[in-house]
VOPAPA-401535 format. One line per 5 residues: number of its first residue (from 1); their letters; for each residue x, y, z of N, C-alpha, C. Coordinates in Angstrom, 2 decimals. Example, Ala and Ser with C-alpha at 12.3 -4.5 7.8 and 13.67 -1.06 7.14 Angstrom:
// residues 2
1	as	13.19,-5.69,7.80,12.30,-4.50,7.80,13.20,-3.30,7.80; 12.85,-2.25,7.08,13.67,-1.06,7.14,12.90,0.03,7.87
//
This chain:
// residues 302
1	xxxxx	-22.75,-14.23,20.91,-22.92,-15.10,19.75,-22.73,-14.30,18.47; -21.41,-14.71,17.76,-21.69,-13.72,16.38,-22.62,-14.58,15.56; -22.85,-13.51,14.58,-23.80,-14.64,13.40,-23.90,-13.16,12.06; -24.12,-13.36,11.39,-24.50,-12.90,10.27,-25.14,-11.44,10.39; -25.60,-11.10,11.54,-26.10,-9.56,11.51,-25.05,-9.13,13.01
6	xxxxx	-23.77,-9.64,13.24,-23.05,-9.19,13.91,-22.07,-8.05,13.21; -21.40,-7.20,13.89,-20.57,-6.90,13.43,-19.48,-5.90,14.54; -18.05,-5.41,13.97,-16.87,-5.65,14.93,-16.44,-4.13,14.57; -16.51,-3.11,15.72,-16.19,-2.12,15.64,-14.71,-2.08,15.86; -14.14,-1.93,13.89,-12.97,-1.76,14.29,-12.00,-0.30,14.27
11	xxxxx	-10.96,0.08,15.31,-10.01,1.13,15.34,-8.67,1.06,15.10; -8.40,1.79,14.37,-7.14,1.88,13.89,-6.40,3.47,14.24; -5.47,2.88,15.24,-4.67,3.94,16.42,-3.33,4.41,15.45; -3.43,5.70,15.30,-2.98,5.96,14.68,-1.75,7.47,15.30; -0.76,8.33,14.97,-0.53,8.80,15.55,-1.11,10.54,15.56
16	xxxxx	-1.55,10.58,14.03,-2.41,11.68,14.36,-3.58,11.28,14.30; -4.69,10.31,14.05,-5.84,10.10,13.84,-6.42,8.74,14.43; -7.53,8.72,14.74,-8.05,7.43,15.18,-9.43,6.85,13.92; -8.86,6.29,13.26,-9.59,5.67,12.26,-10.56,4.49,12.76; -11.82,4.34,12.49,-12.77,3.72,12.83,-13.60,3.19,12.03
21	xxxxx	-14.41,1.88,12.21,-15.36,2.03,10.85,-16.56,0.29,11.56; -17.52,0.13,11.08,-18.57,-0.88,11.56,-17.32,-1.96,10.08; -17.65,-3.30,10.85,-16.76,-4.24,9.81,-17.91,-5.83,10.17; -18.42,-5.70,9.43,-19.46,-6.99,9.19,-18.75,-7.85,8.90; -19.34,-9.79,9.79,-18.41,-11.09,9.46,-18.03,-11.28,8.16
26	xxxxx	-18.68,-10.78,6.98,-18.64,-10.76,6.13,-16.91,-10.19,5.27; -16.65,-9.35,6.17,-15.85,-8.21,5.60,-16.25,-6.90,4.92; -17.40,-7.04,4.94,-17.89,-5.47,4.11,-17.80,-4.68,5.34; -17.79,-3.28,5.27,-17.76,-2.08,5.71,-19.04,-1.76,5.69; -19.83,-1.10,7.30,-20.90,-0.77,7.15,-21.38,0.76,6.68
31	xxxxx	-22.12,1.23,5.49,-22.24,2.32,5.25,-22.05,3.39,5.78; -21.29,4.41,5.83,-22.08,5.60,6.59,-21.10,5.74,8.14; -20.05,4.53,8.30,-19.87,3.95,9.69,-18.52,4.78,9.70; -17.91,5.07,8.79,-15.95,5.29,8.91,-16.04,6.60,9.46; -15.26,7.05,10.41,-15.15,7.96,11.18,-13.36,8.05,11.15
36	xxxxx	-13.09,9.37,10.97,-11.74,9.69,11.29,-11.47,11.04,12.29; -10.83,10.60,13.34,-10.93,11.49,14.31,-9.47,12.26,14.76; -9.72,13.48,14.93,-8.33,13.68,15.15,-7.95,13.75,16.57; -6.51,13.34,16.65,-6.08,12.52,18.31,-4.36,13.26,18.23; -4.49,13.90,19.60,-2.96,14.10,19.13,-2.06,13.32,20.39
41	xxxxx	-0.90,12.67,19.89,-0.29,11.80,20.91,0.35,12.44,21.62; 0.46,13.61,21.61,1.14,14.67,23.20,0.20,15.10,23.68; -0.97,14.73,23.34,-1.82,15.62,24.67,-1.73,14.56,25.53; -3.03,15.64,26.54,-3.54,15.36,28.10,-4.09,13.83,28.08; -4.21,13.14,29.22,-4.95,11.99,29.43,-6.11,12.22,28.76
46	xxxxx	-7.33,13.30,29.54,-8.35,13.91,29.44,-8.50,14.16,27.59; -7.42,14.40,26.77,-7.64,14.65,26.00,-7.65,13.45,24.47; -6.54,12.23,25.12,-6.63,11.21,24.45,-7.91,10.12,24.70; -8.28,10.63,26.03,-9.04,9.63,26.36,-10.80,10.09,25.50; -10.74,11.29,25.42,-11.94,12.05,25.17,-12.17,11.22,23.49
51	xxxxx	-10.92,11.52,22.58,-11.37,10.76,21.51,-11.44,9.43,21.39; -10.77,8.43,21.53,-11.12,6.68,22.25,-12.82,7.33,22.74; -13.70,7.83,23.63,-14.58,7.20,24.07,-15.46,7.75,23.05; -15.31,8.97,22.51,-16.37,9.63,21.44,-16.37,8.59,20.23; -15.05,7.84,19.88,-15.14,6.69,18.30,-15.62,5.62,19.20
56	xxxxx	-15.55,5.33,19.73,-16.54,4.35,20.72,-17.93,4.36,20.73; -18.15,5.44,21.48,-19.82,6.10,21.43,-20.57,6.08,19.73; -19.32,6.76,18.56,-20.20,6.77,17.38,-20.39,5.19,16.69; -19.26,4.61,17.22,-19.36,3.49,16.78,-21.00,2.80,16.85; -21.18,2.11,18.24,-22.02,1.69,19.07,-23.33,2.74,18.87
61	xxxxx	-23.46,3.65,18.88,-24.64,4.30,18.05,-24.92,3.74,16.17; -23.81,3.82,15.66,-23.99,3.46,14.52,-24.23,2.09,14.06; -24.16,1.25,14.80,-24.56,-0.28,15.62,-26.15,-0.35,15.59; -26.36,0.31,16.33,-27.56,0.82,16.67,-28.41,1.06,15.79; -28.65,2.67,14.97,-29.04,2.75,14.00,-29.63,2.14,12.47
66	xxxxx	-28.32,0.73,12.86,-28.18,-0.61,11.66,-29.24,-1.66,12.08; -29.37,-1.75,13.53,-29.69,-2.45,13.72,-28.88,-4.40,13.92; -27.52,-3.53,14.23,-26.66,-4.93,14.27,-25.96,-4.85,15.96; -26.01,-6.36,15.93,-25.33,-6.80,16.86,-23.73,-6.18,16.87; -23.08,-5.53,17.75,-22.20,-5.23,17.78,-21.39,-6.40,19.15
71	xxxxx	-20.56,-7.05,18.34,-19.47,-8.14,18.59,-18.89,-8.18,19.38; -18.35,-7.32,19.30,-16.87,-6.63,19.77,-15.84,-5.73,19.24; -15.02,-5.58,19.84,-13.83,-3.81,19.35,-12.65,-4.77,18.80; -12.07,-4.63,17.88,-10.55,-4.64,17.41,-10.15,-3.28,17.37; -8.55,-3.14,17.86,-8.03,-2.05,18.08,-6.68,-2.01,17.58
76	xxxxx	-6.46,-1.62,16.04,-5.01,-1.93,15.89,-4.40,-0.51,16.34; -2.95,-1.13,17.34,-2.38,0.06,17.38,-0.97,-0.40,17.31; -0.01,0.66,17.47,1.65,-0.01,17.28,2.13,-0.01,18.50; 3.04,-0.66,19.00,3.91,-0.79,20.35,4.57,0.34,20.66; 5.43,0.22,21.50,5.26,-0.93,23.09,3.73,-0.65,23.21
81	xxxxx	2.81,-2.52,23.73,2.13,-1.94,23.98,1.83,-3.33,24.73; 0.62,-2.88,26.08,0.34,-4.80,26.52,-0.87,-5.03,25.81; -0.39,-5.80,24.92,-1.47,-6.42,23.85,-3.13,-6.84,24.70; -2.17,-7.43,25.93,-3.33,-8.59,26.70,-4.54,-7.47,27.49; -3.95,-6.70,28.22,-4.60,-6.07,28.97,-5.10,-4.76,28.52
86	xxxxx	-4.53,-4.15,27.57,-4.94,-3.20,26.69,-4.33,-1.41,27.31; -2.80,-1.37,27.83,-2.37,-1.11,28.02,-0.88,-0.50,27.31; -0.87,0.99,27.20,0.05,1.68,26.29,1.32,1.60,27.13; 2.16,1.49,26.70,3.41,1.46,26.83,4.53,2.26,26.27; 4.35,3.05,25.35,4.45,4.20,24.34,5.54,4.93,24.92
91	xxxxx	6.83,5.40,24.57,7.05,7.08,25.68,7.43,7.69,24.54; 7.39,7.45,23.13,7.67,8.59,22.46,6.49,8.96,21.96; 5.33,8.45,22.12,4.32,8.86,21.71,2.94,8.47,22.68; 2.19,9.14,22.91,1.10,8.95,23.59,1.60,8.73,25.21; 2.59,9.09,25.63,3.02,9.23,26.44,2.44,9.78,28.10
96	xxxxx	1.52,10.79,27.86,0.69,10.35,29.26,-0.25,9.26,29.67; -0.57,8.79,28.75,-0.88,7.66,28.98,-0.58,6.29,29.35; 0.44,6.49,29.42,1.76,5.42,29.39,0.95,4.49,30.58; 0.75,2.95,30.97,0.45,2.22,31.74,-0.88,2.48,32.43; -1.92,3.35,31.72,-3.43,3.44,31.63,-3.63,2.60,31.17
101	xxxxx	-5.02,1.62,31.56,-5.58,0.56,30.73,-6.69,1.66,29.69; -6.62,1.12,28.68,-7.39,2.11,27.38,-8.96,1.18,27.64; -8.78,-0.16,27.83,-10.49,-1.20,27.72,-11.80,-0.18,27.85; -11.41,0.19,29.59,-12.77,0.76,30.17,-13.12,1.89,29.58; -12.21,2.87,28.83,-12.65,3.92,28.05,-13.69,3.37,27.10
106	xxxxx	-13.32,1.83,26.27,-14.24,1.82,25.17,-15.78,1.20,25.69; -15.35,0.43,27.08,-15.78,-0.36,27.76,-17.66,0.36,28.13; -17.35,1.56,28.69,-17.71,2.41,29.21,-18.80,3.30,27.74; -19.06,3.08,26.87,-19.53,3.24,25.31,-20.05,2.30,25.27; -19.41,0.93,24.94,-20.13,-0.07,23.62,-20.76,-1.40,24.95
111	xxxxx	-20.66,-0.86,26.69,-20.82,-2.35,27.26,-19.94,-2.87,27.29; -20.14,-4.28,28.33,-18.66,-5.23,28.17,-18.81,-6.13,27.50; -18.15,-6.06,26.09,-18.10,-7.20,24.80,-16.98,-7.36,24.77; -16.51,-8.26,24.00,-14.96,-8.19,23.49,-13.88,-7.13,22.55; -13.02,-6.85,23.71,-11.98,-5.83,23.33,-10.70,-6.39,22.99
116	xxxxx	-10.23,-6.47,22.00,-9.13,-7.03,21.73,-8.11,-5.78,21.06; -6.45,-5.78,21.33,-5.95,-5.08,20.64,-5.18,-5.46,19.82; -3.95,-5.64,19.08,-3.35,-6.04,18.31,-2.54,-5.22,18.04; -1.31,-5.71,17.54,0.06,-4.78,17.18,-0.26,-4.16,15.07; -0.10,-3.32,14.92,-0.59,-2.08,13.05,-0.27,-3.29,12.67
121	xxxxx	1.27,-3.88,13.02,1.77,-4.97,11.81,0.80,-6.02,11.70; 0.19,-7.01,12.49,-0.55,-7.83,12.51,-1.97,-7.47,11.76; -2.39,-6.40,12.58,-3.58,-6.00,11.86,-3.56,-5.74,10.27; -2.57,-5.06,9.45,-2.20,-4.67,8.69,-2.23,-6.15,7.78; -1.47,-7.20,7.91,-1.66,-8.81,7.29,-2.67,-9.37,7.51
126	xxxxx	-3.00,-9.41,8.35,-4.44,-9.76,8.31,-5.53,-9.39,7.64; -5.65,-7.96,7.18,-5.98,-6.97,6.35,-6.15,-7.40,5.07; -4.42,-7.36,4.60,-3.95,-8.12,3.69,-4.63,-9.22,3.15; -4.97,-10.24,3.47,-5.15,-11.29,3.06,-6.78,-11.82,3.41; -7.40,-10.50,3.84,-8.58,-11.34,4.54,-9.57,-11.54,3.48
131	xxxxx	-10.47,-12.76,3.58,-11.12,-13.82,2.48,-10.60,-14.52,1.59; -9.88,-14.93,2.24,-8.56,-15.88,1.31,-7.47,-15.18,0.42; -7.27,-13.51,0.48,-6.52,-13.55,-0.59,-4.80,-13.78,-0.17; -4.18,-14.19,-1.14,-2.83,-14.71,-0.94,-2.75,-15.87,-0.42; -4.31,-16.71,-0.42,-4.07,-18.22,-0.30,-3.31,-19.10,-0.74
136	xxxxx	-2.85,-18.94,-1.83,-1.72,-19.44,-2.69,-0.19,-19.89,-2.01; 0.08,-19.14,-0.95,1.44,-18.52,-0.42,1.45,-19.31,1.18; 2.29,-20.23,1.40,2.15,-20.47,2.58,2.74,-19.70,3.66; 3.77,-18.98,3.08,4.92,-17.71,3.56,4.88,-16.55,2.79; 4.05,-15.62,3.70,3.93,-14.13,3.68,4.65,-13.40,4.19
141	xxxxx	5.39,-12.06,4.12,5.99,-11.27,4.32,4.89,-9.90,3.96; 5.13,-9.23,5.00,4.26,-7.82,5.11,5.46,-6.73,5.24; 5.61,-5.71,4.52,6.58,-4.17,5.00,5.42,-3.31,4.88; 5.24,-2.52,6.02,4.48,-1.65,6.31,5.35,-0.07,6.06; 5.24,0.58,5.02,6.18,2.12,4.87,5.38,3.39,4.87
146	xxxxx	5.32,3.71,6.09,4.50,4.92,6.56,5.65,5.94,7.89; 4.90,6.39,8.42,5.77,7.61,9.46,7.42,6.49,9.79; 6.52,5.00,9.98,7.92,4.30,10.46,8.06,3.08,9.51; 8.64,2.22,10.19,8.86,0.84,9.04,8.38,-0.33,9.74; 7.37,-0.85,9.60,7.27,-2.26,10.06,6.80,-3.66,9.03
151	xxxxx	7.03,-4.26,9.95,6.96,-6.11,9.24,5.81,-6.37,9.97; 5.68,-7.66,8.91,4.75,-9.06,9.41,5.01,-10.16,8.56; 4.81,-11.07,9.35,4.46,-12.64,8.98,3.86,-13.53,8.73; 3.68,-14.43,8.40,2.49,-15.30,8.10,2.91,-16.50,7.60; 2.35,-17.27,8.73,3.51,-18.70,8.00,2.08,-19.83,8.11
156	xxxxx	1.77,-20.29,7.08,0.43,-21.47,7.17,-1.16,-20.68,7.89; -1.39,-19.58,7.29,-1.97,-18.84,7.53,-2.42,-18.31,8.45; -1.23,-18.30,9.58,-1.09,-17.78,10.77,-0.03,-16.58,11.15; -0.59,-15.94,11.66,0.50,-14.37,11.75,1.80,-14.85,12.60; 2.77,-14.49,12.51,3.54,-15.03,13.18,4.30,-13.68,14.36
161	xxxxx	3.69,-13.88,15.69,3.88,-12.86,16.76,5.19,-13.23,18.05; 5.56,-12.18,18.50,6.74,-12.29,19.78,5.48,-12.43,20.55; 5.89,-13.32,22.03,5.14,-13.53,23.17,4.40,-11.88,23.98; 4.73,-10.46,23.04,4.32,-9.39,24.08,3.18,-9.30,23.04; 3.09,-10.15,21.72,2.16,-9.55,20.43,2.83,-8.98,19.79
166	xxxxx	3.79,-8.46,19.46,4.69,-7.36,18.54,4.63,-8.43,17.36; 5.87,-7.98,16.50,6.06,-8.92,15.32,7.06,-9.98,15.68; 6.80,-11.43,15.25,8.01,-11.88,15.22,9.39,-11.90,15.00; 9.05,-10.69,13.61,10.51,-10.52,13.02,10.31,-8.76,12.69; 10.82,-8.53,13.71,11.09,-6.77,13.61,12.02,-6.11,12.30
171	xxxxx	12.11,-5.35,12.02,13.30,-4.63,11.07,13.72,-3.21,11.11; 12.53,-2.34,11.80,12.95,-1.25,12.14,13.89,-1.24,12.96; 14.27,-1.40,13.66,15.58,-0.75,14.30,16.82,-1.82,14.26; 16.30,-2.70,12.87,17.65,-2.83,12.86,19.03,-2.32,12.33; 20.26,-2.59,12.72,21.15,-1.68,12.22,21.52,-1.84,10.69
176	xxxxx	21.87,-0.68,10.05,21.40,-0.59,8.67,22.60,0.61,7.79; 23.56,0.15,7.94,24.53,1.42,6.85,24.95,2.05,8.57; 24.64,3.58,8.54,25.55,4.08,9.88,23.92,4.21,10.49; 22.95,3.67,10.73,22.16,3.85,11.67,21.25,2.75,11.64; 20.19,3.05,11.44,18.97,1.74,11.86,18.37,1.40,10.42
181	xxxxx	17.28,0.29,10.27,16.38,0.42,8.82,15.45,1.78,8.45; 14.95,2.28,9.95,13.41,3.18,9.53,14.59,4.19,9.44; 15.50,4.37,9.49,16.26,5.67,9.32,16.60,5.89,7.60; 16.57,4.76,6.62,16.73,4.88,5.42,15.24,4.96,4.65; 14.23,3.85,5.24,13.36,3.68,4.82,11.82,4.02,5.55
186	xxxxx	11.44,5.04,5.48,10.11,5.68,6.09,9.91,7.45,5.60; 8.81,7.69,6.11,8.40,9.26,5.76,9.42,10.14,6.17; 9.94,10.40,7.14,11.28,11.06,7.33,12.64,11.31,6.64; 12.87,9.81,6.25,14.29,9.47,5.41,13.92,9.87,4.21; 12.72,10.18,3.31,12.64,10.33,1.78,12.62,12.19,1.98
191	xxxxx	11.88,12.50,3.20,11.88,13.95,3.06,13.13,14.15,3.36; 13.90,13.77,4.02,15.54,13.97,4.51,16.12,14.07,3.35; 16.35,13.28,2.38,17.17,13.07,1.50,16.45,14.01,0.45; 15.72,14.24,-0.08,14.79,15.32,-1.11,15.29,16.71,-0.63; 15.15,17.11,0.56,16.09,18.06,1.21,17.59,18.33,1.14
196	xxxxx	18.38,17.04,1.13,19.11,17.28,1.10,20.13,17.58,-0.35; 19.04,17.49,-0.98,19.31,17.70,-2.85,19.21,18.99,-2.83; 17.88,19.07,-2.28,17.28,20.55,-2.92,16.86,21.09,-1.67; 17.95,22.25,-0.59,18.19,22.89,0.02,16.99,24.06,0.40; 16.78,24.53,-0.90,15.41,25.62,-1.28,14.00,24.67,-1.47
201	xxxxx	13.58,23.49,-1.25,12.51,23.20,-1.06,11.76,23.92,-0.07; 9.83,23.95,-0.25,9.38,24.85,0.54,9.49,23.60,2.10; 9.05,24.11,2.96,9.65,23.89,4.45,8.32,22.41,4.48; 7.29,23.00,3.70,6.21,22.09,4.25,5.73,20.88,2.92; 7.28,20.78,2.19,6.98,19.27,1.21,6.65,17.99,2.07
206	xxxxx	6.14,17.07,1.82,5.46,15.94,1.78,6.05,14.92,0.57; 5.89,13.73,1.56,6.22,12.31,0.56,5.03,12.58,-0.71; 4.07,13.37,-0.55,3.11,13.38,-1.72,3.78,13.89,-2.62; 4.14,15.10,-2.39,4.50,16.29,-3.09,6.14,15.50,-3.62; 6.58,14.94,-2.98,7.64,14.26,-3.62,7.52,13.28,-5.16
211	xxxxx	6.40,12.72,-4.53,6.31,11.50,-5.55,5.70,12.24,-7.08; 4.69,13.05,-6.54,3.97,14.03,-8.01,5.12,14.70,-8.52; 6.20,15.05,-7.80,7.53,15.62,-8.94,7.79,14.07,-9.60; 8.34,13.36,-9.17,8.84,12.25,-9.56,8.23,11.71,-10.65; 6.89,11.93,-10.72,5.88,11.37,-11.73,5.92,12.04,-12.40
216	xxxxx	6.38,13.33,-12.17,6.81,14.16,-13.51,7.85,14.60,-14.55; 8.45,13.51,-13.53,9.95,13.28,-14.55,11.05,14.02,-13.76; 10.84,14.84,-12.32,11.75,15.54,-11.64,12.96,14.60,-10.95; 14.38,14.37,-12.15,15.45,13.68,-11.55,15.75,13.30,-10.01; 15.93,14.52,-9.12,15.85,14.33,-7.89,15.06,13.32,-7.28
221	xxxxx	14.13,13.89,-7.26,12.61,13.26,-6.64,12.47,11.69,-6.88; 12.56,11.09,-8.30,12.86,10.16,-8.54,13.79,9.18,-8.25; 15.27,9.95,-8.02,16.35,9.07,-7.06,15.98,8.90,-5.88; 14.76,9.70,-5.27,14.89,9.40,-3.64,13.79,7.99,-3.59; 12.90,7.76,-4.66,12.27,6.80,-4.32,12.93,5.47,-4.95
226	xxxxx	13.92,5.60,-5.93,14.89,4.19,-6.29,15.25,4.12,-5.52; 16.28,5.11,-4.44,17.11,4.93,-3.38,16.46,4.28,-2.46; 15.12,4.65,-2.07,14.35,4.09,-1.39,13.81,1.98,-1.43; 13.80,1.95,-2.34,13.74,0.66,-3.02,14.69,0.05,-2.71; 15.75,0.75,-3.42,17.66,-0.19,-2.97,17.69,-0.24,-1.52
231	xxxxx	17.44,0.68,-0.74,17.58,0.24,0.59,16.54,-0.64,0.62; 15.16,-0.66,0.72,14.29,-1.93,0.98,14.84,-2.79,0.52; 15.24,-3.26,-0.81,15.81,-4.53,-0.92,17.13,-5.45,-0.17; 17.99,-4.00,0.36,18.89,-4.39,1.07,18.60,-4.81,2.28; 17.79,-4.10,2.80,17.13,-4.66,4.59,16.76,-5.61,4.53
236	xxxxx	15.65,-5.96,3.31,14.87,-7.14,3.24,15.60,-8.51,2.69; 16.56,-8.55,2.12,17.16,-9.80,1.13,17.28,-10.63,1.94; 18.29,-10.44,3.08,18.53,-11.84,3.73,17.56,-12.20,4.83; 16.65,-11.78,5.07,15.07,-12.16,5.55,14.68,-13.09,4.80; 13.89,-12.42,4.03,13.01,-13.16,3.06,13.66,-14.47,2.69
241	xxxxx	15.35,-14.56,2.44,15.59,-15.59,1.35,15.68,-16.84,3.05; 16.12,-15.86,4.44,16.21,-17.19,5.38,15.18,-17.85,5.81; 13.71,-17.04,5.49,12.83,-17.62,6.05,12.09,-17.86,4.81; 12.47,-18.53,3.58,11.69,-18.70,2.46,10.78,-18.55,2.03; 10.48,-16.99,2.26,9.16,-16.04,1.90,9.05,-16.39,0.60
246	xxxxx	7.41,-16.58,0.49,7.14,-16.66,-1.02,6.25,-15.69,-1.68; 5.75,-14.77,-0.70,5.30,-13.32,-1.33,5.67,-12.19,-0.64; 5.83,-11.01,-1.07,5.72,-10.12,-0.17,4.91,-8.72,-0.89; 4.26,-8.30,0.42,3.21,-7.62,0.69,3.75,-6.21,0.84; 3.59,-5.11,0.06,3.23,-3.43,0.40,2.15,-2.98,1.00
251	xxxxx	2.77,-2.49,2.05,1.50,-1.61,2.66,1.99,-0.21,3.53; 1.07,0.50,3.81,1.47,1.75,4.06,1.45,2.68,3.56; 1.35,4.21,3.67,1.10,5.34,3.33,2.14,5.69,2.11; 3.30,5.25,2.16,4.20,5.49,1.11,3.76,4.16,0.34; 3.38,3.34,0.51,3.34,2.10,-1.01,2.82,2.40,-1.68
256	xxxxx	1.87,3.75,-1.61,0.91,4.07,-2.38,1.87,4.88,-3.71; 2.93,4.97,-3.57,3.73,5.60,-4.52,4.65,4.33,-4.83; 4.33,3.38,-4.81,5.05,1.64,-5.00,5.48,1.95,-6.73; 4.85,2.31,-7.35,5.47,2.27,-9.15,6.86,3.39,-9.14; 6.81,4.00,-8.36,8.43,4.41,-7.93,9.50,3.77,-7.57
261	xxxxx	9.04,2.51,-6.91,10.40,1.84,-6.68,10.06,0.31,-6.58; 8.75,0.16,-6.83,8.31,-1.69,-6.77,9.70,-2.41,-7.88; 9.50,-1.38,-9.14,10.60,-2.24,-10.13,11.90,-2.35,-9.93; 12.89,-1.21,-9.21,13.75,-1.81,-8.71,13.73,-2.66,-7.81; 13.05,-2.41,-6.53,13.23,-3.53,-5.35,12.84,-5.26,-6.09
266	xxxxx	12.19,-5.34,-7.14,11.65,-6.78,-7.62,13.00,-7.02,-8.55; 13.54,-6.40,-8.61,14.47,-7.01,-9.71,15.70,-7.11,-8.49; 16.04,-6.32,-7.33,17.12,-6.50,-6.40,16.55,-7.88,-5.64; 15.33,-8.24,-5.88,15.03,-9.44,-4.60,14.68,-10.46,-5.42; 15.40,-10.71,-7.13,14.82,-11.76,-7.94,15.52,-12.74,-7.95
271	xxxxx	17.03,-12.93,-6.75,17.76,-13.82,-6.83,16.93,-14.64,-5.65; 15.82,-14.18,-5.17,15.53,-15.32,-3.94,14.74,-16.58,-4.73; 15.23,-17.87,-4.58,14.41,-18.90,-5.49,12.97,-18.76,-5.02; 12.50,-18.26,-3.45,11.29,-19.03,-2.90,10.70,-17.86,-3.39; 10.61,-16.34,-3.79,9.58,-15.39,-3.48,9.40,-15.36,-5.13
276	xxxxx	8.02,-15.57,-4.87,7.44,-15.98,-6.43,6.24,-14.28,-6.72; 5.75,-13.48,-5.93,5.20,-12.16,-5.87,5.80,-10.93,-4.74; 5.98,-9.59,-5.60,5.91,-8.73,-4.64,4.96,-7.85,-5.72; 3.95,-7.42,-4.45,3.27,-6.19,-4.89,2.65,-5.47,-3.72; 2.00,-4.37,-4.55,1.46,-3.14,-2.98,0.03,-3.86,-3.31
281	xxxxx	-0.54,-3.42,-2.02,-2.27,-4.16,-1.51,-3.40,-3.41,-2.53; -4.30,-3.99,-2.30,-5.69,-3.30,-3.18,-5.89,-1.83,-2.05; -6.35,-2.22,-1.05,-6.85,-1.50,-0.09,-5.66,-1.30,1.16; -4.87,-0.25,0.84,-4.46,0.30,2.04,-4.72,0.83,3.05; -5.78,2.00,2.39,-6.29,2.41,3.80,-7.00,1.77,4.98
286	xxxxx	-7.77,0.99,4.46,-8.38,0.14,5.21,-8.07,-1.47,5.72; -6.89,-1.47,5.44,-6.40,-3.01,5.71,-6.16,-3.22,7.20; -5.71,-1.91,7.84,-5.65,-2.26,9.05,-7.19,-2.73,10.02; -8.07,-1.57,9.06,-9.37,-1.73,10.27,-10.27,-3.62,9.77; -9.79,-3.68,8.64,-10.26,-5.12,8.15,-9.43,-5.94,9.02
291	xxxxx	-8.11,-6.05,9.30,-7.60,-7.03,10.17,-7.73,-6.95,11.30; -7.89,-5.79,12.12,-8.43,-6.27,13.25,-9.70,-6.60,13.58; -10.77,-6.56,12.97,-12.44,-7.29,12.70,-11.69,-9.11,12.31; -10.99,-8.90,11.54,-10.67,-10.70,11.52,-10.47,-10.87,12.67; -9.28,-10.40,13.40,-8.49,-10.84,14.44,-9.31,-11.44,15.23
296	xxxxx	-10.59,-10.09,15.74,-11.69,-10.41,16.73,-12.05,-11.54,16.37; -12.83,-11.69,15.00,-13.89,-12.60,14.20,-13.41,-13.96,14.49; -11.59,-14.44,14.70,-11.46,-15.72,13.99,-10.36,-16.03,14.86; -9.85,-14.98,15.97,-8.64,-14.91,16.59,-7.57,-15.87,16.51; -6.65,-16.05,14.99,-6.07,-17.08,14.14,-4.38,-15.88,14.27
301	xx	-4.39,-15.89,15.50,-3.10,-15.32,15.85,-2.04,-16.38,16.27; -1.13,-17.07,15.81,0.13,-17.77,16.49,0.83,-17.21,17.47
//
């Protein structure tokens, strides 16, 4: 029974970290609760499995401590994955694990409550919008720009999912100039191209370290995040305008550098009549672990 002193231990699977945190019906975050753990996706069974049951265990202790009903688990993670049974599917990443059920690890911690998983993109819109925001919009569009590139949907305030849970409308791998989308647009492609300006960069720059030149007026640095933009707008145009998106949503580790290229991409996507907002989220970091506590809370998945 949820009720008002329930609350939904949610995880957010990540590829170096397993982000965690107590998420009350409410939507608040329980004090004291966020845990970030480090997980590496080439290890051992023994060794992925060890962190899953320890953010489990602190979870459900920290449950405890509150004195709250603990709900159930949301688990956003990214594909291949079996949404239903809670089963990785992964081979470029997390790969010994591949066709382990993950449940009984958490299972085995918090009791048998409800475990649900969900695909970053879903969780991530859901995130987005949870307590009405972007009520306004009956058609949402989500770009997620972090290690990779993903979408989401939202059509009548329902996420819009493929029958495995993935996204309805993928874009990473689609084909894009001489290769795919995440090949122009993600953490890789901006350090690729910053590199490929400036040859003598030190070995260990970062999209951070990119964007703080850029903010400083460093020419280079600055073309890689317009460039960055012009390609988003190019991947994204004939999406948005076929499925008459009327907002679209930033999220991800790079949106956080969005005043780099929000103004071109809004002025390349101002011929669509239907999309009336684009902007980056309040809360990035935490949008994923907020959408999957909805997911659990209200399970308003299409």
């Amino acid at each position: 029974m949820i009720n008002e002193n329930s609350c939904c231990l949610a995880i957010d699977a990540g590829g170096s970290y397993l982000k965690a945190a107590l998420i009350k019906v409410d939507g608040c975050i329980v004090p004291d609760s966020f845990v970030k753990m480090p997980i590496e996706s080439n290890g051992t069974v023994d060794q992925i499995k060890e962190v899953y049951t320890n953010t489990a265990r602190l979870g459900a202790e920290k449950a405890r401590q509150h004195s709250l009903n603990l709900a159930g688990v949301g688990v956003s993670t990214p594909g291949p994955f079996n949404y239903i049974d809670g089963i990785s599917l992964m081979k470029h990443k997390y790969s010994s694990i591949y066709g382990i059920p993950i449940r009984p690890w958490i299972e085995n911690e918090t009791g048998k409550i409800p475990i649900l998983f969900l695909h970053d993109s879903t969780a991530f819109i859901l995130g987005a919008t949870f307590k009405g925001r972007y009520s306004d919009f009956k058609r949402i569009a989500g770009v997620i720009i972090g290690t990779g590139l993903g979408f989401a949907s939202m059509f009548d305030s329902k996420v819009y999912n493929n029958p495995q849970g993935g996204p309805g409308i993928s874009i990473f791998a689609r084909q894009y100039r001489e290769g795919t989308a995440e090949e122009y647009v993600s953490r890789r492609a901006i350090i690729r191209q910053y590199r490929n300006m400036v040859p003598q960069a030190d070995e260990k720059i970062d999209v951070l370290d990119i964007s703080i030149l850029a903010r400083a007026g460093n020419t280079k640095a600055k073309k890689v995040f317009l460039d960055l933009g012009s390609h988003l707008a190019e991947i994204l145009h004939d999406i948005l305008f076929e499925y008459k998106f009327q907002c679209l949503l930033l999220g991800g580790a790079i949106s956080k550098s969005a005043d780099l290229f929000l103004p071109l991409l809004s002025q390349k996507l101002a011929d669509i009549p239907s999309l009336k907002l684009i902007e980056q989220i309040e809360d990035i970091d935490n949008a994923p672990l907020l959408g999957a506590a909805q997911a659990l809370f209200s399970k308003n998945i299409k």
